[in-house]
C-alpha positions as CSV (number, residue, x, y, z in Angstrom):
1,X,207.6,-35.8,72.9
2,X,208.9,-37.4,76.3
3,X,213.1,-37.7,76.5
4,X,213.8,-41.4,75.8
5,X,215.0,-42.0,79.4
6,X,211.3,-41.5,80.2
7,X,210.8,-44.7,78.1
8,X,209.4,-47.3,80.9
9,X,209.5,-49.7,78.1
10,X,212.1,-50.2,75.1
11,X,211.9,-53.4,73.1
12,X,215.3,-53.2,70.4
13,X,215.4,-55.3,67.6
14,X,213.3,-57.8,68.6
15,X,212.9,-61.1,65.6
16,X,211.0,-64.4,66.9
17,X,211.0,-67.3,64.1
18,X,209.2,-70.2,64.4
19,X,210.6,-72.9,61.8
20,X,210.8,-70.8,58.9
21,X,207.9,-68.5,59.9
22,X,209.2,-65.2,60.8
23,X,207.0,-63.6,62.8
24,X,208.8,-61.1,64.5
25,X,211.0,-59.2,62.4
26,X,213.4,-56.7,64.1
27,X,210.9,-54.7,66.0
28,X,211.8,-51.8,68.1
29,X,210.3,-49.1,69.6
30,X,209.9,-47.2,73.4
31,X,206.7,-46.8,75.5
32,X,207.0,-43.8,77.9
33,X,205.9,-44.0,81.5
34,X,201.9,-42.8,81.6
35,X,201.3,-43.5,77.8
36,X,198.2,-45.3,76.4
37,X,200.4,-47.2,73.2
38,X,198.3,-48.7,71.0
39,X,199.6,-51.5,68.5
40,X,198.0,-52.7,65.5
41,X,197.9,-54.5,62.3
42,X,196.3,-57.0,60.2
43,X,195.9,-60.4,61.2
44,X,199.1,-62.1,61.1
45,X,200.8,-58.9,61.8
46,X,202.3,-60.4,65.0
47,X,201.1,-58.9,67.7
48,X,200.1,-61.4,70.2
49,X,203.5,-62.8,69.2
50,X,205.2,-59.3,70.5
51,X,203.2,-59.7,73.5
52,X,203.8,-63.5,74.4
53,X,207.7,-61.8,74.2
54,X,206.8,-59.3,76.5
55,X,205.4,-62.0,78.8
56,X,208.0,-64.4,79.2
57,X,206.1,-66.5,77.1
58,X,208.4,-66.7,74.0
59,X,211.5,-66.3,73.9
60,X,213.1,-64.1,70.6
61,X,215.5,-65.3,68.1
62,X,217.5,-61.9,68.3
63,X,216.7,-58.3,70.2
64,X,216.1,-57.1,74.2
65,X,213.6,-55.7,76.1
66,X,214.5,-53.5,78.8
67,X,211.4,-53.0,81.6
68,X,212.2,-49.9,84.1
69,X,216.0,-50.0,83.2
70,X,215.9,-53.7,83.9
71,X,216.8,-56.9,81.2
72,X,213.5,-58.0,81.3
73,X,214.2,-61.1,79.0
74,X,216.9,-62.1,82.2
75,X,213.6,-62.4,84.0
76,X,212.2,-66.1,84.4
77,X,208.4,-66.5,83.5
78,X,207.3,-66.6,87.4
79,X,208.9,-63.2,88.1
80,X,207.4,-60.8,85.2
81,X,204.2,-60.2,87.3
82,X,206.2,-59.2,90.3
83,X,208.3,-57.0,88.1
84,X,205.2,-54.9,87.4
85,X,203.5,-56.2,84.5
86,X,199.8,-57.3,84.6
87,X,198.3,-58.8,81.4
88,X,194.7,-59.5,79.7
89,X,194.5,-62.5,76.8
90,X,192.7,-62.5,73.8
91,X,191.1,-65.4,74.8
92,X,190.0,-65.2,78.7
93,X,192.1,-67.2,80.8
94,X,190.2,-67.2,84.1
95,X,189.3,-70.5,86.8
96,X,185.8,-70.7,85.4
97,X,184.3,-72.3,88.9
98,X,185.8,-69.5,90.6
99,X,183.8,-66.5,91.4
100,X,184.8,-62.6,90.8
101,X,186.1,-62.0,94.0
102,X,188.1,-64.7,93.9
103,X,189.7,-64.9,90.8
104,X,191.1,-61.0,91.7
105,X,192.2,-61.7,94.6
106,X,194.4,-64.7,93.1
107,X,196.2,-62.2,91.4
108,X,197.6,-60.1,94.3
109,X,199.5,-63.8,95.3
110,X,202.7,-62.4,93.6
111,X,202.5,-59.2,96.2
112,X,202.1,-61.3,99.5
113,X,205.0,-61.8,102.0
114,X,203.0,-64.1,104.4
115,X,204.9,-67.6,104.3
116,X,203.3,-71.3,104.9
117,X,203.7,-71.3,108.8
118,X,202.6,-67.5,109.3
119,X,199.5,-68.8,107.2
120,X,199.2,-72.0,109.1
121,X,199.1,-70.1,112.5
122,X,197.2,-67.5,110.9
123,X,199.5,-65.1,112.6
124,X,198.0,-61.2,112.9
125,X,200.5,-60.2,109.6
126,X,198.5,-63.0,107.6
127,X,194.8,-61.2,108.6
128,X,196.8,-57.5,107.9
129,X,197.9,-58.8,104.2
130,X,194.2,-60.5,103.9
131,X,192.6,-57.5,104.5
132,X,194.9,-55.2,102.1
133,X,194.0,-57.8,99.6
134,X,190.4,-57.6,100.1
135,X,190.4,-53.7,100.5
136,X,192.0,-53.6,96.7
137,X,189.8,-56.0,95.1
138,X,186.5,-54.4,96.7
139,X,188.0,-51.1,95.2
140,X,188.4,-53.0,91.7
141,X,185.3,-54.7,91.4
142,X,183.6,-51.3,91.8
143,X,185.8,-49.3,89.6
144,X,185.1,-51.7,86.8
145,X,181.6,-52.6,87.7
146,X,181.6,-55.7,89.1
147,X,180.4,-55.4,92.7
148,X,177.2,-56.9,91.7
149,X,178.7,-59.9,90.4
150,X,181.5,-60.1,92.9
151,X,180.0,-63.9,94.7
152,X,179.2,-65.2,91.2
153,X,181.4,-67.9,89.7
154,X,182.6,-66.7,86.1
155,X,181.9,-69.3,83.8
156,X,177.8,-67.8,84.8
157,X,179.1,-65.0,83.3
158,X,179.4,-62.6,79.5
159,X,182.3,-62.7,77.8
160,X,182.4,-59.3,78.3
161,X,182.1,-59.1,81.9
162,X,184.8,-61.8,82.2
163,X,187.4,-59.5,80.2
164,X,186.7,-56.7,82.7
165,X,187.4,-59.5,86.0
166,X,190.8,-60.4,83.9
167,X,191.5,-56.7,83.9
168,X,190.6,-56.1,87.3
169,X,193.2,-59.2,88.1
170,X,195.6,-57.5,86.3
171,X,195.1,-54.5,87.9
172,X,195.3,-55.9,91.7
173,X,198.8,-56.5,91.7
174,X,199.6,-52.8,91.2
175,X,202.0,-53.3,87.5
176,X,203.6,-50.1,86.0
177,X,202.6,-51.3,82.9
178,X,199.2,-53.1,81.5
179,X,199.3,-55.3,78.6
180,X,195.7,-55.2,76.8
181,X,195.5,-57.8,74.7
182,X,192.0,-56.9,72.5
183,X,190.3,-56.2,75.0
184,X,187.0,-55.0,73.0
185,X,186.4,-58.4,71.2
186,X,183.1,-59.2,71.5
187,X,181.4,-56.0,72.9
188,X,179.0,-53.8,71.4
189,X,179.3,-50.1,69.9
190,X,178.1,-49.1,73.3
191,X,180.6,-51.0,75.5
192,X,183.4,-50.3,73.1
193,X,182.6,-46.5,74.2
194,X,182.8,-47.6,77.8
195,X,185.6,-49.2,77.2
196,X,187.6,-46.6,75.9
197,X,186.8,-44.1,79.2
198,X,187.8,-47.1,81.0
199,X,191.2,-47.5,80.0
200,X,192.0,-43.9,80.6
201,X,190.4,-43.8,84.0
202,X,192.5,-46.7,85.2
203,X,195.7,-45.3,83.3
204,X,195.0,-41.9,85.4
205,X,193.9,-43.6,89.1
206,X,196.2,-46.3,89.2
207,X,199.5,-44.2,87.3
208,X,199.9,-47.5,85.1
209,X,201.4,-47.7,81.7
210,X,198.8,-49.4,79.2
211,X,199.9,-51.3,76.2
212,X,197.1,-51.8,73.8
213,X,196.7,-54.4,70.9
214,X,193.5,-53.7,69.2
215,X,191.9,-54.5,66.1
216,X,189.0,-52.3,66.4
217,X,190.8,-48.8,65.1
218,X,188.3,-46.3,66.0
219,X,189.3,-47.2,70.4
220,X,192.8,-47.1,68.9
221,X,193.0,-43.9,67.5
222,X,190.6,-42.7,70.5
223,X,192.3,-43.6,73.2
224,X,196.2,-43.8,72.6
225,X,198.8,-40.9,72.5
226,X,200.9,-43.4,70.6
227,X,200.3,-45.8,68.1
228,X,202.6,-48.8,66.4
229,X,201.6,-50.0,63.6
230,X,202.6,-53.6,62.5
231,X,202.3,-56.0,59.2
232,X,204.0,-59.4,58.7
233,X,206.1,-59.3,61.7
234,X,207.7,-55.6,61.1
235,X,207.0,-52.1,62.3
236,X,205.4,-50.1,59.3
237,X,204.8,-46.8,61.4
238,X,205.5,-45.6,64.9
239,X,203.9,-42.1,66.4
240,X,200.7,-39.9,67.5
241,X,197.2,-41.6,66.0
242,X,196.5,-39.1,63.0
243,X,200.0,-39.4,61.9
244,X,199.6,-43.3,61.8
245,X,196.7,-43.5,60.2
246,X,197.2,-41.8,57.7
247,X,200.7,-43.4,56.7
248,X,200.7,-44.9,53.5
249,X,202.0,-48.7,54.2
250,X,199.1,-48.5,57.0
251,X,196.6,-47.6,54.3
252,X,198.1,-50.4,52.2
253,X,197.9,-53.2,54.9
254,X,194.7,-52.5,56.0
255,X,193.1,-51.9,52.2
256,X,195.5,-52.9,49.7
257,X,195.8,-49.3,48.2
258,X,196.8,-46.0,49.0
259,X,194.0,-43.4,49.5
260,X,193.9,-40.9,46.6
């Protein structure tokens, strides 16, 4: 087990309410540097809620979340990308007239130093950074298997093609830690497979962190070393996959009744 000042990520108490919804419920628990973390639950369980916190996106009744020794939630919205954390949503969010290429690229923008009159003069440090940024892309889009599609615009493309071009814009702004959010809705046994070899190929090239909610178990249990389990806004179990499974409130979430 890693010493907790390995922990890259430590979220402490964390509660979010909306109205008299609570859908965060004092939530706490570390991800160490290198880890793949799986998170699941029923739906409902708060998950995307958790992330949205990770994010920037909402901001928690009570708790923190410490990023690299840092306050993340002292961070405004704008910043969390150039902290080091790259992010996939559940439901694409791409610029659907854009093509492949260029929607990666857009997400190296928090990495470049060139300002507005270096750009305007298009001043030799402006081609330098262009080129860096086109020499990481072209290295993504044929990691991920995308080099084919590279010139066409995504809205042309699957659903689950376009969650691999989100990934791959996560991935271009080199974050410490990847935020996964489902990424196997919508693909077949078969990509699901691909998937899973996936994530631990980009955890072990690029030295990132991966945070993983999930609803299909079998890539959970496949491909984390950790797993949190979550139900109505509160941790329910917290370790290795086997051990998580089979925990008896995780039995009970997922099927109502413990196994025999």
């Amino acid at each position: 087990m890693p010493a907790p000042s390995d922990a890259l990520l430590r979220v402490n108490d964390l509660s979010v309410r909306f109205g008299g919804i609570v859908a965060l419920d004092g939530i706490s628990f570390d991800v160490h540097r290198g880890q793949i973390c799986g998170v699941i639950g029923p739906n409902g369980a708060g998950k995307t809620t958790l992330f949205n916190c990770l994010s920037r996106l909402y901001n928690p009744a009570t708790g923190t979340i410490t990023f690299d020794g840092e306050d993340l939630l002292g961070k405004p919205q704008h910043a969390i990308a150039a902290a080091g954390i790259g992010r996939t949503f559940q439901n694409v969010a791409l610029f659907p007239a854009m093509t492949v290429r260029e929607n990666v690229m857009v997400g190296r923008h928090c990495r470049t130093g060139t300002g507005y009159l270096a750009n305007a003069f298009r001043l030799p440090s402006v081609r330098r950074e262009e080129g860096e940024v086109k020499e990481r892309t072209d290295r993504l889009l044929a990691l991920l298997g995308l080099d084919e599609v590279a010139e066409t615009p995504v809205k042309h493309l699957s659903f689950g093609t376009r969650k691999r071009v989100e990934m791959a814009r996560a991935l271009v702004a080199d974050p410490k830690l990847l935020l996964l959010d489902e990424p196997a809705a919508g693909l077949n046994h078969e990509e699901v497979d691909g998937l899973r070899n996936l994530i631990t190929d980009v955890r072990d090239r690029f030295h990132v962190t991966v945070l993983l909610v999930e609803h299909h178990l079998n890539l959970v249990m496949r491909v984390s070393d950790q797993v949190v389990a979550m139900n109505f806004g509160r941790k329910i179990a917290d370790g290795p996959p086997a051990q998580v499974q089979a925990d008896p409130e995780v039995v009970r979430a997922y099927l109502g009744t413990e196994t025999a």
